[in-house]
C-alpha positions as CSV (number, residue, x, y, z in Angstrom):
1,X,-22.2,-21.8,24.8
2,X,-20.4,-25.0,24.6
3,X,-22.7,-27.5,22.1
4,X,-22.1,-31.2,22.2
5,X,-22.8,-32.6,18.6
6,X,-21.3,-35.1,16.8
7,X,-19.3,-34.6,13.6
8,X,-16.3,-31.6,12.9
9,X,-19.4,-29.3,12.2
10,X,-19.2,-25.5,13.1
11,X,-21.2,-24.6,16.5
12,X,-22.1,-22.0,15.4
13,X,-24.5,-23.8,12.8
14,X,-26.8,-24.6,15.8
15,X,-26.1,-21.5,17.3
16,X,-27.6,-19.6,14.2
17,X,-30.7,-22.0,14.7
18,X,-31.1,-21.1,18.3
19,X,-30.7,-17.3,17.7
20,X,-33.5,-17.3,14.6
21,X,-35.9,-18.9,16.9
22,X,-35.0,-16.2,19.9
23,X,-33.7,-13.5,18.1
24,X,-34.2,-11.2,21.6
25,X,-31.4,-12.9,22.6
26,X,-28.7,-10.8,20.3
27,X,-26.6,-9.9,20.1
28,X,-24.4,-12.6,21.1
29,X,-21.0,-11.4,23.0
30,X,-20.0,-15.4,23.4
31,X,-19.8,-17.4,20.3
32,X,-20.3,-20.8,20.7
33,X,-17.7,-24.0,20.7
34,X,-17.1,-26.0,17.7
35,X,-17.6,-29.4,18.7
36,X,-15.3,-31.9,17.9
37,X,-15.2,-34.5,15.0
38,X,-15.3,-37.8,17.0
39,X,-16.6,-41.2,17.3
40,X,-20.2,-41.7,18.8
41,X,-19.7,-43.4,22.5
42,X,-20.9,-46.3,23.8
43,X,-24.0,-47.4,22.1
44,X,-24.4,-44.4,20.1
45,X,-25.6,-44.3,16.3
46,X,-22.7,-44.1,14.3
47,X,-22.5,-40.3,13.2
48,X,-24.0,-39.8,9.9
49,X,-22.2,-36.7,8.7
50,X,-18.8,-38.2,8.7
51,X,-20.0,-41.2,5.6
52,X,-22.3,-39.0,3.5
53,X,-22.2,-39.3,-0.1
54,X,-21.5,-35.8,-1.1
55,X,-18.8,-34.5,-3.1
56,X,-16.4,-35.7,-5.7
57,X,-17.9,-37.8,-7.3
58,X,-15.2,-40.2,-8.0
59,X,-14.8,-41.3,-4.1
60,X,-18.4,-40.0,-2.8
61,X,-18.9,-43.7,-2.5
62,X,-16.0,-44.6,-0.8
63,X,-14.7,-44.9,2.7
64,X,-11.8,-44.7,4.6
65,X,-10.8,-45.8,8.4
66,X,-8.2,-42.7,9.9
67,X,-6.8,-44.5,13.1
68,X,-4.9,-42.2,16.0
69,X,-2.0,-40.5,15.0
70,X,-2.9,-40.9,11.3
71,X,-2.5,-39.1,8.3
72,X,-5.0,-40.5,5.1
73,X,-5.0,-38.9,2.1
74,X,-8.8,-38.7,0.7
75,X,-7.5,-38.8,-2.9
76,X,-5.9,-42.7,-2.6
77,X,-7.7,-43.6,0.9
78,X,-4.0,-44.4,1.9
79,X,-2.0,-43.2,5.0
80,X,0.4,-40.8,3.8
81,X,2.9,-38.9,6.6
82,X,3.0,-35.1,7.3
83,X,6.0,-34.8,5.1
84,X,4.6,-36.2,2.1
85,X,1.1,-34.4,2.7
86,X,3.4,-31.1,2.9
87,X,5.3,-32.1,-0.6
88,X,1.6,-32.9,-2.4
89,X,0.6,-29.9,-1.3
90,X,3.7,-27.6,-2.9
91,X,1.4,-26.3,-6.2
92,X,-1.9,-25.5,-3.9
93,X,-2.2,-21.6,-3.3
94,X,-4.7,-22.3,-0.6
95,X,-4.3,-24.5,1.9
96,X,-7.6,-25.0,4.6
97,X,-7.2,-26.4,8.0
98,X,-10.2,-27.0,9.9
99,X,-10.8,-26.7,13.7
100,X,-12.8,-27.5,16.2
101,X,-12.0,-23.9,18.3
102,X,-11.7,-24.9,21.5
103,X,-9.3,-28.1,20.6
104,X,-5.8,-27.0,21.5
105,X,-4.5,-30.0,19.6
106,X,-6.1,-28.9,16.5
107,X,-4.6,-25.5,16.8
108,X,-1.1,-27.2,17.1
109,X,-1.8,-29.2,13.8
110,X,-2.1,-25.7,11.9
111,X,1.0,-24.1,13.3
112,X,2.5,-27.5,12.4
113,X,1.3,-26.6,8.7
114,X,1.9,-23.2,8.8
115,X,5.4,-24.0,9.9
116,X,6.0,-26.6,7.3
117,X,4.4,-24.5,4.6
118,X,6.6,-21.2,5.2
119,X,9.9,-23.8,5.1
120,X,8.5,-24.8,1.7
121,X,7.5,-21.5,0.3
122,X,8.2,-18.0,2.6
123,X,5.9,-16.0,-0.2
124,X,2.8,-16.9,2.5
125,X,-0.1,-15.4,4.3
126,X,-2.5,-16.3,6.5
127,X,-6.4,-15.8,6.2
128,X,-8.7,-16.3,9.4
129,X,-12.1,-16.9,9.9
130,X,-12.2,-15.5,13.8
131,X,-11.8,-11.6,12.4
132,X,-14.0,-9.3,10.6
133,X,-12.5,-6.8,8.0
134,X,-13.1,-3.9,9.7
135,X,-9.9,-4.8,11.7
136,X,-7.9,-5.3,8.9
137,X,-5.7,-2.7,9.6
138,X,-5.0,-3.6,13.1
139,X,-3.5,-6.7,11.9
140,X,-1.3,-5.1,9.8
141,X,0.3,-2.7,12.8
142,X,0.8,-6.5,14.2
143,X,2.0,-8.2,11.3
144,X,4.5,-5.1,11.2
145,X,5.1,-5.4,14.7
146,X,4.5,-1.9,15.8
147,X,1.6,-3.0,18.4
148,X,2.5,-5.8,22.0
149,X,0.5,-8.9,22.6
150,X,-1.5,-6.2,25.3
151,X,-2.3,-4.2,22.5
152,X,-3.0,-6.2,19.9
153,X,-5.6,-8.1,21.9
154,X,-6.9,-4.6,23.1
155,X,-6.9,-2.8,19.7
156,X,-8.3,-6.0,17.4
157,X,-11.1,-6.4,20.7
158,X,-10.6,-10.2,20.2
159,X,-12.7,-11.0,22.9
160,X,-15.7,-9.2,21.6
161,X,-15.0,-10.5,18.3
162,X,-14.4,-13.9,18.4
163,X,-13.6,-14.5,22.4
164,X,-12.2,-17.8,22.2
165,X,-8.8,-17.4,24.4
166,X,-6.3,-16.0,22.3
167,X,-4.0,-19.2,23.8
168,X,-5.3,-21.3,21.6
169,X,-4.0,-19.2,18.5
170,X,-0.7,-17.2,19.9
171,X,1.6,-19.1,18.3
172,X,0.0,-18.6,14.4
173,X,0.4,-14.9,15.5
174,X,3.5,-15.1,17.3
175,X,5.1,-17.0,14.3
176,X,2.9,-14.1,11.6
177,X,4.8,-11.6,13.6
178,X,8.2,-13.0,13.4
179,X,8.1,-13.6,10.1
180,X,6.2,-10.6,8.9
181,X,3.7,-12.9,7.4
182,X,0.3,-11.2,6.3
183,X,-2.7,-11.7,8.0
184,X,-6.0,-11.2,6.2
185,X,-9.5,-11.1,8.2
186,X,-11.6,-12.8,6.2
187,X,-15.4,-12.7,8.2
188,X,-17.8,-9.8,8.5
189,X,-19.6,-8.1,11.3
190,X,-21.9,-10.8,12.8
191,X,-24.6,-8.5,12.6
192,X,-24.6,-8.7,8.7
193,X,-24.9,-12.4,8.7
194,X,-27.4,-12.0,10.9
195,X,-29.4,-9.8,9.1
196,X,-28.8,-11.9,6.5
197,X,-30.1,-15.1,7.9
198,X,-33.1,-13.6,9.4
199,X,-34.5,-11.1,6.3
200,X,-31.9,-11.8,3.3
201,X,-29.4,-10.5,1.3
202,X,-31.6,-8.3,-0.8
203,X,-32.7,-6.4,2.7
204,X,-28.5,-5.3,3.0
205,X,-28.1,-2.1,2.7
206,X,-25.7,-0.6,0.0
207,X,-23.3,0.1,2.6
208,X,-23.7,-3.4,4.1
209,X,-23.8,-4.9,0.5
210,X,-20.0,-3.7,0.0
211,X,-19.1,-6.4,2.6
212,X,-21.1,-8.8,0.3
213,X,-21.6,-7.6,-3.4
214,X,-23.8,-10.0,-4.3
215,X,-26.3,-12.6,-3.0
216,X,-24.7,-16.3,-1.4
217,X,-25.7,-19.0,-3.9
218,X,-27.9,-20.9,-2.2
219,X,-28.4,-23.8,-4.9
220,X,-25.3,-26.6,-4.7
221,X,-27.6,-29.8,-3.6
222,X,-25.1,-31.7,-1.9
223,X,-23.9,-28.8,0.7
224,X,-27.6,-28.0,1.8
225,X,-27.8,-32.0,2.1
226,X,-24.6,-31.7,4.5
227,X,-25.7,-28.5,6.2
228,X,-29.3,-29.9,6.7
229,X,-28.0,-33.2,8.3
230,X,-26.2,-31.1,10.5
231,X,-29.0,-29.5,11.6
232,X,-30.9,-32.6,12.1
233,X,-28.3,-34.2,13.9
234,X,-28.2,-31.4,16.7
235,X,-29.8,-31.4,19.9
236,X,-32.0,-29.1,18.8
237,X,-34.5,-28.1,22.0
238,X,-38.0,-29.4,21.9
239,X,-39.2,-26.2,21.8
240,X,-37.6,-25.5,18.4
241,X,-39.3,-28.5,16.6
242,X,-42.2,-28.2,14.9
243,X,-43.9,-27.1,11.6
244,X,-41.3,-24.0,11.9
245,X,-38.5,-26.2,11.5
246,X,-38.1,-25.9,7.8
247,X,-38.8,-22.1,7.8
248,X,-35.9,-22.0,10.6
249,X,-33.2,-24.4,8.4
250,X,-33.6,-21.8,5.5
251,X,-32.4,-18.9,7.2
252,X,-30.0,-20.4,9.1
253,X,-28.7,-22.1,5.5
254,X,-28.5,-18.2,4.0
255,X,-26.8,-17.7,7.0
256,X,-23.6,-20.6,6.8
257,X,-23.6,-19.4,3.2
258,X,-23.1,-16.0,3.6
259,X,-20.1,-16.6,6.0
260,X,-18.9,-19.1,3.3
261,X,-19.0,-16.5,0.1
262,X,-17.5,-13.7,1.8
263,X,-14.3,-15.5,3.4
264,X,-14.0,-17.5,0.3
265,X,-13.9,-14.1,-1.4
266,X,-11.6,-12.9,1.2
267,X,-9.1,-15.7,0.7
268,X,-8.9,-15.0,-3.0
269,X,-8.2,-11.4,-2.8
270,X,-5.9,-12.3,-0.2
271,X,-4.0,-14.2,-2.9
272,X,-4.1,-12.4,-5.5
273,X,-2.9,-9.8,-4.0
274,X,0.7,-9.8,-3.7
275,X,0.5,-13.6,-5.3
276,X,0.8,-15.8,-2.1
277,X,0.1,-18.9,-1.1
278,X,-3.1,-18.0,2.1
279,X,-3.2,-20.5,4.6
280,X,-6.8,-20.5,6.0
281,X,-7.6,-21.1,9.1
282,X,-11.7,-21.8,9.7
283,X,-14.0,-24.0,11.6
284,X,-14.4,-27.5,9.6
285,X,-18.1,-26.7,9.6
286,X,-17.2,-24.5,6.6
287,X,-14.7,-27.2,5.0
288,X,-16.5,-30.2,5.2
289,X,-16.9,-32.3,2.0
290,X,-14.7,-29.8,0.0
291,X,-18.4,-27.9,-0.2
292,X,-17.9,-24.9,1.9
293,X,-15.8,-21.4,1.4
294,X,-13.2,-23.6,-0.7
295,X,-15.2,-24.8,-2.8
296,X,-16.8,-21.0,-3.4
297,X,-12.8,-19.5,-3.5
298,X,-12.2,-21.8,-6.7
299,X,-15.4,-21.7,-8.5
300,X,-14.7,-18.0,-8.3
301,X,-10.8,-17.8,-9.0
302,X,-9.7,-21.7,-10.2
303,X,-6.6,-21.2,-7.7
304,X,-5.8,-25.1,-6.8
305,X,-6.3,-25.5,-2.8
306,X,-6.3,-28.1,-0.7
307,X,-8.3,-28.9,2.8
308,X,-7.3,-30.9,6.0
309,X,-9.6,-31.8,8.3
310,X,-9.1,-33.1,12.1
311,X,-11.3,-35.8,13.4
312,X,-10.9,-36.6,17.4
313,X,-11.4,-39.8,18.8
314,X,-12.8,-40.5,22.1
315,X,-10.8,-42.8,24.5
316,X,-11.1,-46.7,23.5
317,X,-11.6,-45.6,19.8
318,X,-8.9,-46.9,17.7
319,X,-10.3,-45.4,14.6
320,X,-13.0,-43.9,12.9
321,X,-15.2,-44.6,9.5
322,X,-15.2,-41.2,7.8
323,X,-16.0,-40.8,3.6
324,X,-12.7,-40.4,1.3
325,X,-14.7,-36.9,0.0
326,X,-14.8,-35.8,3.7
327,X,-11.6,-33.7,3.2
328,X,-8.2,-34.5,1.4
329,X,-6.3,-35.4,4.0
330,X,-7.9,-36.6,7.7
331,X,-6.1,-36.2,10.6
332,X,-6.9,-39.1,13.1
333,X,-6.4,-37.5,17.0
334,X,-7.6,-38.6,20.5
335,X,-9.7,-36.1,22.1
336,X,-9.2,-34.0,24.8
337,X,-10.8,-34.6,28.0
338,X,-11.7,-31.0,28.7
339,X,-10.3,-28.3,26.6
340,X,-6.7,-26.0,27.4
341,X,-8.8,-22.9,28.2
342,X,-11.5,-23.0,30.7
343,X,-15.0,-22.4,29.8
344,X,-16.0,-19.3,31.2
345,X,-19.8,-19.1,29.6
346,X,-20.8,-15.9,30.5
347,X,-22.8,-13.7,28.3
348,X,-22.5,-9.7,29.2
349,X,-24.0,-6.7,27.5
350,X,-23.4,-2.9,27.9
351,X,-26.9,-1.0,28.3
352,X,-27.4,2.8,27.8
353,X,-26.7,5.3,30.3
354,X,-24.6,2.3,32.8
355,X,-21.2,2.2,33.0
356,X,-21.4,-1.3,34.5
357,X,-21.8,-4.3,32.2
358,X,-25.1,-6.3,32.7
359,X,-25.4,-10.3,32.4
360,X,-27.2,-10.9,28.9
361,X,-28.8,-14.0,30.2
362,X,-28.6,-16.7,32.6
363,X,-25.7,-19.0,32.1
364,X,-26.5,-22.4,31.0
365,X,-23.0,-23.8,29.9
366,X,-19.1,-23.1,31.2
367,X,-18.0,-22.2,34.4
368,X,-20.4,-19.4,35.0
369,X,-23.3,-22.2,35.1
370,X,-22.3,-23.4,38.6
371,X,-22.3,-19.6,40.2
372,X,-25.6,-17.8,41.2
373,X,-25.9,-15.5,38.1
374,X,-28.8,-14.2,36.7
375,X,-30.3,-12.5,33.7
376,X,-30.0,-8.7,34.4
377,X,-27.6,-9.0,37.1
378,X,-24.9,-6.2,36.9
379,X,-21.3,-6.2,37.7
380,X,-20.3,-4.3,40.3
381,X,-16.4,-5.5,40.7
382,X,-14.4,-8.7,38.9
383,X,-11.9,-9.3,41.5
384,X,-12.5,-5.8,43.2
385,X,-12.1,-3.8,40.0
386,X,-14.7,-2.4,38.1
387,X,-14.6,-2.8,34.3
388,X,-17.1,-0.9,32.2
389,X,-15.7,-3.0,28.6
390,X,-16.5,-6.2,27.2
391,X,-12.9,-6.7,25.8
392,X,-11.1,-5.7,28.9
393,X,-13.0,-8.4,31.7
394,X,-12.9,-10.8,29.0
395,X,-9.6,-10.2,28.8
396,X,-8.5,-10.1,32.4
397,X,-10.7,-13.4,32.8
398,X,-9.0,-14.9,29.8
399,X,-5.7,-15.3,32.1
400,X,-7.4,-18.1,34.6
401,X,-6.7,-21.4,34.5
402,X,-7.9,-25.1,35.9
403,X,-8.5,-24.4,39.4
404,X,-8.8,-20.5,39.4
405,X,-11.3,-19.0,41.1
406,X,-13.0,-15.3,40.1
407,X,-15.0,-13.7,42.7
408,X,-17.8,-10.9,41.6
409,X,-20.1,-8.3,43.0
410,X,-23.2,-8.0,42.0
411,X,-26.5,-5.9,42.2
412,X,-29.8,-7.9,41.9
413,X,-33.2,-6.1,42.6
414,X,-30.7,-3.6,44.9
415,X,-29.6,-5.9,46.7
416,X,-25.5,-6.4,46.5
417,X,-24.1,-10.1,46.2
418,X,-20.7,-12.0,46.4
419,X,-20.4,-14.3,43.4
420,X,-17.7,-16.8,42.5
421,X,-17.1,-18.7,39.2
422,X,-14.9,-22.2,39.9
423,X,-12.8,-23.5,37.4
424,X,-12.4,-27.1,37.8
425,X,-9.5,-29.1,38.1
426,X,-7.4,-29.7,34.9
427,X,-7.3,-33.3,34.0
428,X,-3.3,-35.2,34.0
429,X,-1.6,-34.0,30.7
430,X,-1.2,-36.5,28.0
431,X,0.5,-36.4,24.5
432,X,-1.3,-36.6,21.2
433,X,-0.5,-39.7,19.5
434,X,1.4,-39.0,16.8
435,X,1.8,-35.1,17.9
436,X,5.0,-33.2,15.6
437,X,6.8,-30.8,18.1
């Protein structure tokens, strides 16, 4: 599910919404896209998540224009350049990067820090949101390098947990690897935050509560002020509107604050465990403001940090009015005009007693939308093989590319089908202004 909003929120903040009004559609074997930080187009109303006045309360009031291929320091509302945000950042023990997760060029601005910071300091880890603890151990037979790339993706069932194409993070692992950095998981299973959202923290069980110990705080005015104009500022469907709404905001809320307590706890023991500086690596939706999981990681620990955050600007845009609290340094990039890694979009599901996998539900968004699938359809063959694992056709389809095409067979109603999913075209390459190699 690709969402277009405006603003470097987390897609999976709408995503939550969606799923607590349909909750028969978990569980969700896609997560959504982060949309991108970006300038409204054409006539658009300016977005209003990027000039709140949240946060520290000595710049709250104050704005700052990033232009493309800028670097501006939230602290002095300055431009500052990557080597001088890298030296100001020498005493912080955590260091946050925001993404959008489908945004190559984001991805390359956190290997670019992750680079930089390990030339500063080698004593380093890295902490991401995209894995769930339970898998912890898996990234330390990487981190060792005891397991291939094949195996790795295989073993850690990336493409269950998180599916975004590995691509777009192979070189944090590849340099992890190589250096025998540390990587911590720092998220749950989804189906905690989910249960979470939906019923609360006090309905965990004991065993789910060791995940969690203790109930998100759900107080801090100025992050439900940022998370609610998020919400607002979605294209929420019509169907979702209503006298619910409010009902629907709260859960999802518990939910974005659950995710934010547990990594932020995450990050700290990751830390303080064999006294490293973590880089973490989340979507911005969890950043924003300085309100998220780093502000939760030094309320409970005091560890300095410090958070960069990625806005993109569309074509013709030569800058962008964001708030000087929005992060402490603002990256100012032009966006891509379709992302690295195609789309795919399709939702399957394994049901009991079929070795086939089954489409969850029709697809609206990706590739998939443009191919005759429907809800209940099962997968006969991907290419002529049969594949009876989420993980492993995600990860054979994971290897297409602009202009690929994957054909399918199908039963419907016991009937057999030929499908095809298209991959467009890939648009001309262009460089990212101001892009470090």
């Amino acid at each position: 599910m690709t969402l277009i909003t405006r603003g470097a929120v987390c897609g999976a903040i709408l995503a939550l919404a969606i799923s607590a009004a349909y909750p028969q559609s978990q569980p969700q074997t896609q997560p959504p896209t982060q949309p991108q930080a970006q300038a409204p187009a054409g006539g658009d109303k300016p977005d209003a998540t990027l000039t709140m006045k949240i946060g520290d309360p000595k710049f709250k009031d104050k704005n700052m224009e990033v232009g493309l291929g800028a670097i501006l320091s939230g602290g002095t509302g300055a431009a500052v350049s990557f080597d001088q945000m890298i030296r100001d950042m020498k005493s912080s023990r955590l260091v946050y990067v925001g993404e959008t997760h489908n945004s190559l060029p984001m991805h390359e601005i956190q290997f670019q820090v992750l680079r930089a910071l390990y030339a500063q300091d080698r004593n380093l880890a890295i902490g991401l949101e995209m894995l769930p603890v339970t898998v912890q151990e898996v990234l330390n037979r990487w981190t060792s390098g005891i397991l291939t790339k094949d195996e790795f993706i295989r073993e850690v069932r990336w493409y269950v947990n998180w599916n975004f194409n590995f691509g777009f993070y192979e070189k944090l692992f590849d340099f992890a690897k190589e250096h025998r950095l540390p990587i911590y998981a720092l998220n749950v299973p989804r189906e905690i935050i989910s249960k979470i959202r939906m019923q609360g923290w006090e309905f965990l069980t004991e065993d789910e509560k060791r995940f969690i110990p203790k109930a998100p705080d759900l107080t801090n005015q100025d992050h439900r002020a940022l998370i609610r104009k998020i919400f607002e500022s979605a294209e929420i469907p019509h169907q979702m509107k209503g006298a619910g709404l409010d009902m629907m905001f709260e859960g999802l809320y518990r939910g974005q604050s659950a995710w934010d307590e547990v990594m932020s706890a995450n990050a700290v023991k990751g830390a303080a465990s064999e006294g490293r500086r973590v880089l973490v690596c989340a979507g911005s939706g969890h950043l924003l403001y300085n309100l998220g999981l780093n502000m939760r990681a030094f309320e409970k620990s005091g560890l300095p940090g410090k958070t960069i955050i990625v806005v993109a600007l569309p074509a013709g845009q030569k800058s962008l009015k964001v708030s000087r609290t929005y992060g402490d340094y603002v990256f100012g990039i032009a966006e891509e005009a379709k992302p690295a890694f195609p789309s795919i979009g399709l939702a399957l599901k394994k049901v009991e007693n079929l070795e086939n996998l089954v489409v969850e539900s029709k697809p609206t968004d990706g590739a998939a939308s443009r191919a005759d699938f429907e809800k209940g359809d099962v997968i006969l063959t991907v290419d002529g093989r049969t594949y009876g694992d989420i993980n492993e056709v995600r990860t054979y389809m994971a290897r297409f590319k602009c202009g690929d095409e994957i054909k399918f067979r199908i039963l419907r109603a016991g009937q057999t089908k030929d499908v095809s999913i298209k991959f467009d075209k890939c648009p001309p390459a262009e460089a990212q202004p101001g892009e470090k190699k």
